[in-house]
MIBA-279921 format. One line per field, with one value per residue (C-alpha): x, y, z; residue number from 0. Coordinates in pm, 1 decimal. Each point is the difference from the previous one (the first is absolute). Last residue first. Example, Ala and Ser with C-alpha at 12.3 -4.5 7.8 and 13.67 -1.06 7.14 Angstrom:
% MIBA-279921
u = 1367.0,-137.0;
v = -106.0,-344.0;
w = 714.0,66.0;
num = 1,0;
END
This chain:
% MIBA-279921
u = -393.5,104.4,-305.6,77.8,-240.5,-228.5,-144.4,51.9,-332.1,98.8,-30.0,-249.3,26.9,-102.4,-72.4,60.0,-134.5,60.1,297.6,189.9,277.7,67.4,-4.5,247.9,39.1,319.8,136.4,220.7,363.6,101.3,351.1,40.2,-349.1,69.9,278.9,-229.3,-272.1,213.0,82.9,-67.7,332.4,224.7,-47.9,-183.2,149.0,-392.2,-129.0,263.4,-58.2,-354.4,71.6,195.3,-222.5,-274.2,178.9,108.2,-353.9,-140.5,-314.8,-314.4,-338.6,-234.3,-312.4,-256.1,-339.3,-143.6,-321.3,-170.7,169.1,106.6,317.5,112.0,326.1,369.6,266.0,393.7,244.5,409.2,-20.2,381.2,-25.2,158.0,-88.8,73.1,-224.3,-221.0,-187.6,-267.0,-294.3,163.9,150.5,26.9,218.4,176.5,302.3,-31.1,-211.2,230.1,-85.8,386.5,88.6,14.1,-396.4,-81.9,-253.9,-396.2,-175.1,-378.1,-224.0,-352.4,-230.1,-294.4,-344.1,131.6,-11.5,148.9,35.5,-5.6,-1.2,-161.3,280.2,165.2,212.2,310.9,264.8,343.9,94.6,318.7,42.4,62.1,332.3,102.8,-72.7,175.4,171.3,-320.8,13.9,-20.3,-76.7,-199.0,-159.3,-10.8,218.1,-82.1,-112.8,56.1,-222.1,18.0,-295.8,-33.0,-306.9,-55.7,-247.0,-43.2,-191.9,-186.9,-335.2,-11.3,149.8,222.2,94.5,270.5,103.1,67.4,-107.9,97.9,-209.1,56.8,-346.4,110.1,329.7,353.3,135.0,-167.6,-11.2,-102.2,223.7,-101.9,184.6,174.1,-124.6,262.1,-150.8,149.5,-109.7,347.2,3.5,293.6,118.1,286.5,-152.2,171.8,-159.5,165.3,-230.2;
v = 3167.1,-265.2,-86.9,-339.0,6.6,-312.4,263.9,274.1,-26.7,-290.4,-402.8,-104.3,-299.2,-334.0,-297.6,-335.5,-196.7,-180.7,94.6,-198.9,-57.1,390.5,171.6,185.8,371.3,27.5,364.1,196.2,35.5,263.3,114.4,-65.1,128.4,342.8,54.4,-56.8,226.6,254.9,256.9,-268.9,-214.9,307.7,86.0,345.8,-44.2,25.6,-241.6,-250.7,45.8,-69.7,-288.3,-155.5,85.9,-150.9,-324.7,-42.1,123.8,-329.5,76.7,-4.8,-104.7,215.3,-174.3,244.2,-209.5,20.2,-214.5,-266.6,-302.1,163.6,-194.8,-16.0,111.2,-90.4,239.6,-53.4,198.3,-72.7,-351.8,-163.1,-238.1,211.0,-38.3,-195.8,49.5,-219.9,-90.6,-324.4,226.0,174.9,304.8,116.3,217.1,-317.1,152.0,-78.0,275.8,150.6,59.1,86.2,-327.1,76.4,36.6,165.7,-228.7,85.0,-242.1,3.4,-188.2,-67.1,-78.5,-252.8,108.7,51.2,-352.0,-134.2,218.4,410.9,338.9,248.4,243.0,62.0,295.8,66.4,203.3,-73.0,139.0,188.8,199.9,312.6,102.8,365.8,327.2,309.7,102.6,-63.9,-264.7,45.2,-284.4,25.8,-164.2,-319.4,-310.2,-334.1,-339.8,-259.9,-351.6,-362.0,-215.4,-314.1,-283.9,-343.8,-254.8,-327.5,-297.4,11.0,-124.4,70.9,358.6,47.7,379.3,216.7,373.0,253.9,190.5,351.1,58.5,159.0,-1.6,34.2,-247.9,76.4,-246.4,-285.5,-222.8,-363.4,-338.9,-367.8,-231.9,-277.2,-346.7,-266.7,-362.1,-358.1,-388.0,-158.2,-377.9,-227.6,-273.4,-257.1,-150.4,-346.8,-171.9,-227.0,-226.2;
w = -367.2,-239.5,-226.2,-202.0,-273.0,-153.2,-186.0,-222.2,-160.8,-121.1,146.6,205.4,252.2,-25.5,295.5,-17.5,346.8,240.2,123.9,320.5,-208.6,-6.1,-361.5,-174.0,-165.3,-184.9,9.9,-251.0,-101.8,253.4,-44.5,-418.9,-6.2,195.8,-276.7,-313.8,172.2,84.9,265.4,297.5,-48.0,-78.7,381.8,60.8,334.7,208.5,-343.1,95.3,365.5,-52.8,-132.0,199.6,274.3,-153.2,-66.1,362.2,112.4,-160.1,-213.8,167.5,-302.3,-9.8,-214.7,-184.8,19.1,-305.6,157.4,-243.6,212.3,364.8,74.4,349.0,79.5,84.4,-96.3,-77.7,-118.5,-32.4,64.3,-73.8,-240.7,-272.9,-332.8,-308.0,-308.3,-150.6,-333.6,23.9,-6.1,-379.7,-35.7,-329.8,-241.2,-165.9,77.3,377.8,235.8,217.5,390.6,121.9,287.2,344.5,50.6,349.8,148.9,121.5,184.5,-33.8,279.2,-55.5,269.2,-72.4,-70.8,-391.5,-50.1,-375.1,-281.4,-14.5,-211.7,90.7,-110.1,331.3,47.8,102.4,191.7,136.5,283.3,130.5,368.6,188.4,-145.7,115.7,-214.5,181.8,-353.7,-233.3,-199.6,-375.7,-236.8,-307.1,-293.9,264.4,-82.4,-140.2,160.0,-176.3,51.4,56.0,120.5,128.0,-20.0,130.0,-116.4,211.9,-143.0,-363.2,132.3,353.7,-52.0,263.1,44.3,48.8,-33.3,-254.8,-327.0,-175.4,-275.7,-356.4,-204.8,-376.8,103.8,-100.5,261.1,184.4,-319.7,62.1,95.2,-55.5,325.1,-296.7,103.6,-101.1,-46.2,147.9,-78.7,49.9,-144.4,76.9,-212.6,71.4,299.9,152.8,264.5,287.6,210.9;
num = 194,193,192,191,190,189,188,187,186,185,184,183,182,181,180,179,178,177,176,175,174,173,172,171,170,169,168,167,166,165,164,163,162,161,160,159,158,157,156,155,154,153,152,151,150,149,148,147,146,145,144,143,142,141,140,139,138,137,136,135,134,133,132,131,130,129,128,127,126,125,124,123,122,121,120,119,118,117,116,115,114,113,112,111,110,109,108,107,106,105,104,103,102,101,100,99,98,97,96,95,94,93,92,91,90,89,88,87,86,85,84,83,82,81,80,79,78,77,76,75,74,73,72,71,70,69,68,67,66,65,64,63,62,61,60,59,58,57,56,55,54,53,52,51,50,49,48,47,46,45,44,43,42,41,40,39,38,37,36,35,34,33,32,31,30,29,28,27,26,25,24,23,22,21,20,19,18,17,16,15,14,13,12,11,10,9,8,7,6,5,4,3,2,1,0;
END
């Protein structure tokens, strides 16, 4: 048997992902890691940051480069199962951190970054602890900059300069996260301490 159809039917929707503000917020936050949340299915979470310079920098003449970490503390916050180890990945951002005209960042804004891991740390979360979190930098990048700051290289003397050369840091999760954790924000921290 042979059939002819001349009408067709599609049944078919668009979902648009919603978006919130993650700039310019009263209570700032920095927040990473994984989680699958049985009713609204996996939730993920990056952060981008700046990192500025120190008032001062003055090495003495013996100094020698011992190592870079980046410093943080937890705020308390956290989803999904804090009895599981938590792994933070830190990435050097290759992109300058600009918010659009608009003047906001919003949780579907990115920036491109390097996949290289420069830091990495793997801990267990201690909910309602400010734990301070020390997070290894890679040597190659502390030695850099320490030999910047030993030269008294243009790149260290001012902020505008040492942004142009080091963007900021994205802080990413591992796939074997559980969990979202946050981290505070002020108080001159997250810093990068080069000693």
């Amino acid at each position: 048997t042979l059939r002819f159809v001349d009408t067709l039917t599609v049944n078919s929707f668009t979902v648009k992902v919603d978006s919130m503000q993650s700039s310019g917020l009263s209570s700032p936050s920095i927040v990473v890691g994984r989680y699958l949340d049985p009713a609204i299915g996996d939730v993920t979470s990056a952060s981008y940051f700046r990192v500025g310079l120190p008032g001062s920098i003055a090495l003495p003449n013996d100094a020698v480069f011992d190592s870079l970490v980046l410093v943080m503390i937890d705020n308390d916050y956290y989803q999904g199962d804090t009895l599981q180890p938590f792994t933070l990945n830190v990435h050097r951002v290759n992109q300058i951190l600009k918010v659009p005209d608009g003047g906001i960042l919003y949780n579907t804004s990115s920036f491109s970054y390097d996949d290289e891991v420069i830091g990495t740390v793997t801990y267990r979360p201690k909910p309602n602890v400010n734990d301070t979190i020390w997070v290894p930098m890679a040597d190659t990048l502390g030695r850099e900059m320490f030999e910047l700051i030993r030269t008294k290289n243009d790149k260290m003397l001012q902020l505008d300069n040492f942004l142009t050369y080091f963007k900021g840091l994205v802080l990413t999760f591992d796939e074997s996260d559980e969990v979202v954790l946050g981290f505070n924000i002020g108080n001159s921290l997250p810093a990068m301490r080069l000693y």
